[in-house]
C-alpha positions as CSV (number, residue, x, y, z in Angstrom):
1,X,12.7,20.6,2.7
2,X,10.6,20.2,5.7
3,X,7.3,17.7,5.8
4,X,4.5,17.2,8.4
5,X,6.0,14.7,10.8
6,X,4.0,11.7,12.1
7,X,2.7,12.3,15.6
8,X,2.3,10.0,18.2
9,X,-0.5,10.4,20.5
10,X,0.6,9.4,23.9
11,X,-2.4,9.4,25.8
12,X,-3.8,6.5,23.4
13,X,-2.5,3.7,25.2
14,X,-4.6,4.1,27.9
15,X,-7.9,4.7,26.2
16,X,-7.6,2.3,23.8
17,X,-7.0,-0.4,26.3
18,X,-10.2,-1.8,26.3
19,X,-10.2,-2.3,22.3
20,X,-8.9,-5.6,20.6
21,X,-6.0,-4.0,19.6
22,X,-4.9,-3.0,23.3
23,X,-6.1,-6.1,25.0
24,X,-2.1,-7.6,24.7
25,X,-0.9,-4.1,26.9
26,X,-1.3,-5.8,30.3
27,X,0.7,-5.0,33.6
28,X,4.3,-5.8,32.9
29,X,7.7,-5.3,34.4
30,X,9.6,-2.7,34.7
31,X,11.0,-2.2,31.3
32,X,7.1,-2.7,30.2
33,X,3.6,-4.3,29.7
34,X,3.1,-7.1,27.4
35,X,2.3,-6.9,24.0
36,X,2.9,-9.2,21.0
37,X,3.1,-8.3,17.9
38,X,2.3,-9.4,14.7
39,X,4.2,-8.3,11.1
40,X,2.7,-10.2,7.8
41,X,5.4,-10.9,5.1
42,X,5.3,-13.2,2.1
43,X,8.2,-15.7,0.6
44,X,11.2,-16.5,3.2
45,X,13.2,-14.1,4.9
46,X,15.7,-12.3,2.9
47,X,17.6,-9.5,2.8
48,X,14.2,-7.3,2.7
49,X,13.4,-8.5,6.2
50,X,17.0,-8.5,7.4
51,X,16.2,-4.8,9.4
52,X,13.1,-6.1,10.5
53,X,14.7,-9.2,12.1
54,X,16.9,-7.0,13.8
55,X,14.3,-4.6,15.1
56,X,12.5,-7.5,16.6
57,X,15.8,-8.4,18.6
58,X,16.3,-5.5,19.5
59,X,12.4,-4.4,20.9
60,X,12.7,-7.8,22.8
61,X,16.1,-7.0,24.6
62,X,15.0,-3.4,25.5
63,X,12.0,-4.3,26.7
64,X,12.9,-7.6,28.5
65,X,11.2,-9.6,25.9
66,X,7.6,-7.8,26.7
67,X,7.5,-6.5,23.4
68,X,7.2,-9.2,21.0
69,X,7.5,-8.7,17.7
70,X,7.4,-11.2,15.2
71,X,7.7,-11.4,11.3
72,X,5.5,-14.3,10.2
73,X,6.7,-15.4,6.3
74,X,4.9,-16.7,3.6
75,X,2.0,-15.2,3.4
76,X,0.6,-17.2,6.4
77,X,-1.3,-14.0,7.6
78,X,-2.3,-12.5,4.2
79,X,-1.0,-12.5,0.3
80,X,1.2,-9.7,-0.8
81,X,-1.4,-8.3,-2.5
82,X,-3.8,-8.0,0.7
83,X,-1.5,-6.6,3.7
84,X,-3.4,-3.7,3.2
85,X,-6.3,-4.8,3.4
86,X,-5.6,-6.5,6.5
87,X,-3.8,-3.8,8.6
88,X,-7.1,-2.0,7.6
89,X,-9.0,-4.7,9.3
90,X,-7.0,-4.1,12.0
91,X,-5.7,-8.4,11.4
92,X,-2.1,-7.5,12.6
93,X,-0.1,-5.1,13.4
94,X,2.7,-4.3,10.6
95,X,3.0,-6.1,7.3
96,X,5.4,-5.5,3.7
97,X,4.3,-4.5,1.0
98,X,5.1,-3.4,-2.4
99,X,3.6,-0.2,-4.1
100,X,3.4,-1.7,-7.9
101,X,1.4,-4.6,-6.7
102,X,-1.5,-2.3,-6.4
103,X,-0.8,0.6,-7.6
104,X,-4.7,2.2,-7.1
105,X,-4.1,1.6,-3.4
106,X,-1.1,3.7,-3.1
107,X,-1.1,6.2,-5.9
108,X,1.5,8.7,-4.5
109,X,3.7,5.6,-3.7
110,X,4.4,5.2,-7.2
111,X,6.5,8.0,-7.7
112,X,9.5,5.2,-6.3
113,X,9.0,3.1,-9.1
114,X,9.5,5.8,-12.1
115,X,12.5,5.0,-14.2
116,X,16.2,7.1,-14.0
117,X,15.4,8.4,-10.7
118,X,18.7,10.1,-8.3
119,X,18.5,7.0,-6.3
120,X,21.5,4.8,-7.5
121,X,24.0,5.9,-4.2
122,X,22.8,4.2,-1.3
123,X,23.4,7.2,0.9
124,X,21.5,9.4,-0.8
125,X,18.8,6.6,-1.6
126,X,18.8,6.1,1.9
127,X,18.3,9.4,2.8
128,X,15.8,10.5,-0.1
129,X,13.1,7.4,1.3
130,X,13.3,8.4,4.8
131,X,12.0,11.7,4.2
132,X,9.8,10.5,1.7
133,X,8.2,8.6,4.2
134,X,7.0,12.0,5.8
135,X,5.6,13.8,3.0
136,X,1.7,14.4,3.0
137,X,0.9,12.2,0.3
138,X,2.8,9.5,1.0
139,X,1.3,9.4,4.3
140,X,-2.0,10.0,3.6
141,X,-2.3,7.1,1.1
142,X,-1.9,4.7,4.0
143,X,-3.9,6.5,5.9
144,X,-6.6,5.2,3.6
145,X,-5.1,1.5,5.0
146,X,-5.2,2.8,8.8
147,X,-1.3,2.5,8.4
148,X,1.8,5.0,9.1
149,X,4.8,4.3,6.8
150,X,8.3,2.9,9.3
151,X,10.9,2.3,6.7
152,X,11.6,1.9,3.3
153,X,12.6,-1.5,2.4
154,X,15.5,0.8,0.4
155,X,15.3,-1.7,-2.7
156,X,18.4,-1.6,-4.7
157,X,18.4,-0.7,-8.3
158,X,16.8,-3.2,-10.7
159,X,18.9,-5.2,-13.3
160,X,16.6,-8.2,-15.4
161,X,17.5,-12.0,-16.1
162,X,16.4,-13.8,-18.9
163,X,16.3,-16.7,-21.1
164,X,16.5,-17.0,-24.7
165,X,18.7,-14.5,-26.9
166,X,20.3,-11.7,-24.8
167,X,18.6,-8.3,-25.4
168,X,22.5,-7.2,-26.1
169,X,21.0,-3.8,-28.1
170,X,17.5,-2.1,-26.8
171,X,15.9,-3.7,-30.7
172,X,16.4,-7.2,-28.7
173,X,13.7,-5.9,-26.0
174,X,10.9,-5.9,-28.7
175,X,8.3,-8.4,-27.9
176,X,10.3,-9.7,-25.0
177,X,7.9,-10.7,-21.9
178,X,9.1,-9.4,-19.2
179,X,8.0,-9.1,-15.3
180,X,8.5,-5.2,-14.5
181,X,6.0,-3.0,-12.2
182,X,5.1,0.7,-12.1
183,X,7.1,3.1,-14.2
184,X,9.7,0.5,-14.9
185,X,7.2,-1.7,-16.6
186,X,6.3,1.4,-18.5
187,X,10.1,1.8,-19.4
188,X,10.0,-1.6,-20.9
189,X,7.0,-1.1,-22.9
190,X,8.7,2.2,-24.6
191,X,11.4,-0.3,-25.9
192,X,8.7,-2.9,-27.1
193,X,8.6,-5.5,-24.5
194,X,5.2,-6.7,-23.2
195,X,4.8,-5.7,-19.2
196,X,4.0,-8.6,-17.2
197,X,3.3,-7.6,-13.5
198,X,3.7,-11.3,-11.7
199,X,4.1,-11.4,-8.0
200,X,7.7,-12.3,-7.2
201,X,7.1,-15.7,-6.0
202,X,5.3,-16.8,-9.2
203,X,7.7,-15.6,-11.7
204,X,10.0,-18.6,-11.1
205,X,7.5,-20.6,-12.3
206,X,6.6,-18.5,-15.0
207,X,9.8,-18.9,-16.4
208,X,9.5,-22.8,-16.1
209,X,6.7,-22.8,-18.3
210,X,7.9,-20.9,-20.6
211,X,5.6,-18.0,-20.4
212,X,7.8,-15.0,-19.4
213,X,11.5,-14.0,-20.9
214,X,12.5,-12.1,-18.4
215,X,12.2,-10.7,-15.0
216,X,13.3,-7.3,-13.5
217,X,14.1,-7.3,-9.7
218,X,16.7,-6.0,-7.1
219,X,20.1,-6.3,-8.1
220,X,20.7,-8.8,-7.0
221,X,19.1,-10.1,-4.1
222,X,15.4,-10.6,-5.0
223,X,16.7,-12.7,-8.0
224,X,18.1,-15.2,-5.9
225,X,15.9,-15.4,-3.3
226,X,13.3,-15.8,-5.8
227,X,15.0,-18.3,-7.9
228,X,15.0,-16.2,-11.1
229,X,18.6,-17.0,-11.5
230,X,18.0,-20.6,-11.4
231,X,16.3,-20.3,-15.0
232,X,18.0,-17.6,-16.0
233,X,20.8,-17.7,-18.9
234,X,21.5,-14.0,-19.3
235,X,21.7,-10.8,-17.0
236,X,21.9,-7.2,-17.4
237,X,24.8,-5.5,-15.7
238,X,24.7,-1.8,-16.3
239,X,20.8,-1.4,-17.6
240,X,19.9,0.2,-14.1
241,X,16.6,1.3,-15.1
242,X,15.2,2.6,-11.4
243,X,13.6,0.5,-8.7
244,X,10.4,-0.2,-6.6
245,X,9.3,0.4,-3.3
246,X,8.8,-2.4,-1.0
247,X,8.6,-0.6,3.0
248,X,7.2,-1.7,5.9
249,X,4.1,0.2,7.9
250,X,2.7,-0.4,10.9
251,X,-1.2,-0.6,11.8
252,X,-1.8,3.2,13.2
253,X,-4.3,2.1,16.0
254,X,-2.3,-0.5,17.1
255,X,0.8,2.0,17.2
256,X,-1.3,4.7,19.0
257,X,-2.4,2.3,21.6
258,X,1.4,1.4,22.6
259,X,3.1,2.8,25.5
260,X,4.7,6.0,24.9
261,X,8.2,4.5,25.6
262,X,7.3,1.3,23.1
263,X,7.1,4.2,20.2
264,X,10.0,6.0,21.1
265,X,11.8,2.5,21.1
266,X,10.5,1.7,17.6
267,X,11.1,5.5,15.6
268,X,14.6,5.3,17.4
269,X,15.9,2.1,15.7
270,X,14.3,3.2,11.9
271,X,18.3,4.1,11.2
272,X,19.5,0.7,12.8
273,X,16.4,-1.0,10.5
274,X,17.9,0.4,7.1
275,X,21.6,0.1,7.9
276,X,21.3,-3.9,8.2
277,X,18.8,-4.4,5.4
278,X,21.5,-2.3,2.5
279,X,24.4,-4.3,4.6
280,X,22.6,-7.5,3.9
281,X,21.6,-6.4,0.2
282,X,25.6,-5.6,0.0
283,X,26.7,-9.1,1.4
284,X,24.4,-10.9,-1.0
285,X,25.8,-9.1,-3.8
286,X,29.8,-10.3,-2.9
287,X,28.0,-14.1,-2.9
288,X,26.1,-13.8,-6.3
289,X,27.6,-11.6,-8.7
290,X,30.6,-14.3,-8.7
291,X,28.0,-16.8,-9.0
292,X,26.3,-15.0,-11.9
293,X,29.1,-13.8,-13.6
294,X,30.2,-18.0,-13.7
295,X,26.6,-18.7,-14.9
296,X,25.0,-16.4,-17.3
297,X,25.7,-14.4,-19.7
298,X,26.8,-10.7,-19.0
299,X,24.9,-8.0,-20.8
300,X,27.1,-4.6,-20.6
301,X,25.8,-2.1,-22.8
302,X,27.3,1.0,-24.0
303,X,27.1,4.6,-22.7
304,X,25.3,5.6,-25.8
305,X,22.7,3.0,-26.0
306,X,22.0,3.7,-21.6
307,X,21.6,7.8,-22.8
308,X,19.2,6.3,-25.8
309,X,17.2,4.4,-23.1
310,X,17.2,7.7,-20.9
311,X,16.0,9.2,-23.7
312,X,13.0,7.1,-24.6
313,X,12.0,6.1,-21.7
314,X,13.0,8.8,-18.4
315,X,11.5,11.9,-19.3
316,X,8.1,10.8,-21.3
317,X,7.4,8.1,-18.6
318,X,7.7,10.6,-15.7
319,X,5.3,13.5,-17.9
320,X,3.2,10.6,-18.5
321,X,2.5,10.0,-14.9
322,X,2.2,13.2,-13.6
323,X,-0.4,14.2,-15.9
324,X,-2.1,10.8,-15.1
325,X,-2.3,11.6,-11.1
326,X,-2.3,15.0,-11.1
327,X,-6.2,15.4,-10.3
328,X,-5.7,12.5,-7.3
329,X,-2.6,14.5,-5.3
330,X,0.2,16.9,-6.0
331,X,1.6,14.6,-8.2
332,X,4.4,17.0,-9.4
333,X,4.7,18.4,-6.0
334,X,5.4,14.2,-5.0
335,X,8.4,14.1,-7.9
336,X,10.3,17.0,-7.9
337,X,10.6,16.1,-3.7
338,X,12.4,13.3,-4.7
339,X,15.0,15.3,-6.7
340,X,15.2,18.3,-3.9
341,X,15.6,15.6,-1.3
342,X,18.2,14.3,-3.6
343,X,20.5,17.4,-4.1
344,X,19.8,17.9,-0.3
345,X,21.5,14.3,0.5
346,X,24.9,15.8,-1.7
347,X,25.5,18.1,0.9
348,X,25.2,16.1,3.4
């Protein structure tokens, strides 16, 4: 399957230096001009940011440290909500964000975040959100942002913490509050639970005062570096209900107005980006699941009670959104690319 690819267009740079978003391109050495950078991320760096981190290393040593770039953390540029916002306002350069925050602003976007999708092999995940990245309407919903999707932040799949009795059958999910997004949320409401759509770095505190049960996140990264598993006293092992899409874009005049080489340098190392984010995500998972296995209790559930789940809650919530976006973009056209991309990432 073949998408429009991104182009660059070289002879930006030069135009565009006069703007406010070219006025860091000044004469530079050999390996470049100057230009610095900024990327707007919330919480602490995690394993999310680990690529990013990298890439920023690596820009610097290529370059001779004339391209800067740098990841500033907790929100100090904008909320996780807003990053859109603000590469539209042309504030920074590159932020994070996470489609089921708002999901009006990325519409096709939410196609990541539908339950029971082919995405639980990192290869093929890996694979599967790179060319995602390409397809029309992925890209044209942050064109609306003045934004051009880089990477997927490649979430792993989504397991839940609690407190309170364990949900040890799918009849223990009724009327249990729990923090899900997108079509996962949706997946929870079709076994009773109430949807709560918290930003990650309130749910912690949520929990504290006793108004949420339990949180879904990345397995099992986000629930540390969020402190869900401080509170928590149960987790699911086995539930893997799908995941989210957290990636991170770049501001498209900013990118346009780079030096032809700085562009090169940055689509070059979107491989490197993703191979040290799923190797951190993989190293956090040696350190926690001991830690959680010590701590909480483990939820396995059986293969006919995962099929039931499939059942109720894959195939209705994925109708259920198609039909709900199909007068916005080719919203079948969006999910049946993720399977093809799937099947293609078997053969690879």
């Amino acid at each position: 399957m073949k998408f429009t690819k991104l182009t660059t267009t070289l002879a930006l740079a030069t135009a565009l230096v006069g703007s406010s978003l070219a006025t860091s391109l000044q004469a530079g050495s050999d390996t470049g001009p100057k230009v610095f950078w900024k990327i707007s991320m919330w919480g602490n760096p995690r394993a999310l940011s680990a690529g990013m981190e990298e890439l920023s290393k690596k820009v610097a040593e290529e370059t001779g440290g004339n391209f800067d770039i740098k990841i500033f953390y907790g929100a100090q540029l904008s909320s996780n909500r807003e990053n859109l916002d603000g590469l539209k306002l042309n504030a920074f350069e590159g932020a994070a964000f996470c489609n089921f925050y708002h999901p009006g602003k990325n519409p096709a976007w939410m196609v990541f975040s539908l339950p029971f999708l082919p995405l639980g092999d990192p290869k093929v995940d890996k694979y599967v959100r790179s060319k995602m990245m390409e397809h029309p309407a992925i890209v044209a919903d942050m064109e609306k942002w003045n934004a051009i999707p880089y990477v997927s932040g490649l979430l792993p799949q989504y397991e839940i913490l609690g407190k309170g009795p364990a949900p040890t059958t799918l009849e223990g999910w009724s009327g249990m509050r729990v923090r899900a997004g997108g079509g996962l949320g949706t997946a929870m409401e079709k076994l009773g639970a109430v949807k709560q759509t918290l930003p990650a770095g309130e749910t912690s505190t949520a929990f504290q005062r006793g108004a949420l049960d339990a949180a879904a996140f990345p397995f099992t990264y986000a629930h540390v570096a969020f402190k869900i598993s401080d509170e928590a006293e149960w987790f699911t092992s086995n539930l893997a209900p799908g995941t989210s899409e957290c990636s991170w874009v770049f501001n498209k005049t900013a990118y346009e107005a780079l030096p032809a080489e700085y562009q090169q340098l940055l689509m070059d190392n979107r491989d490197m980006v993703m191979d040290v984010t799923q190797a951190a995500y993989a190293e956090q998972d040696a350190k926690n699941l001991p830690m959680f296995e010590e701590n909480m209790t483990k939820i396995v559930y059986t293969d006919e009670e995962l099929a039931r789940f499939r059942e109720i809650a894959g195939k209705p919530v994925w109708d259920e959104w198609i039909a709900a976006n199909s007068d916005k973009f080719d919203a079948q056209g969006v999910f049946d690319a993720i399977w093809s991309l799937a099947d293609e990432a078997k053969m690879q």
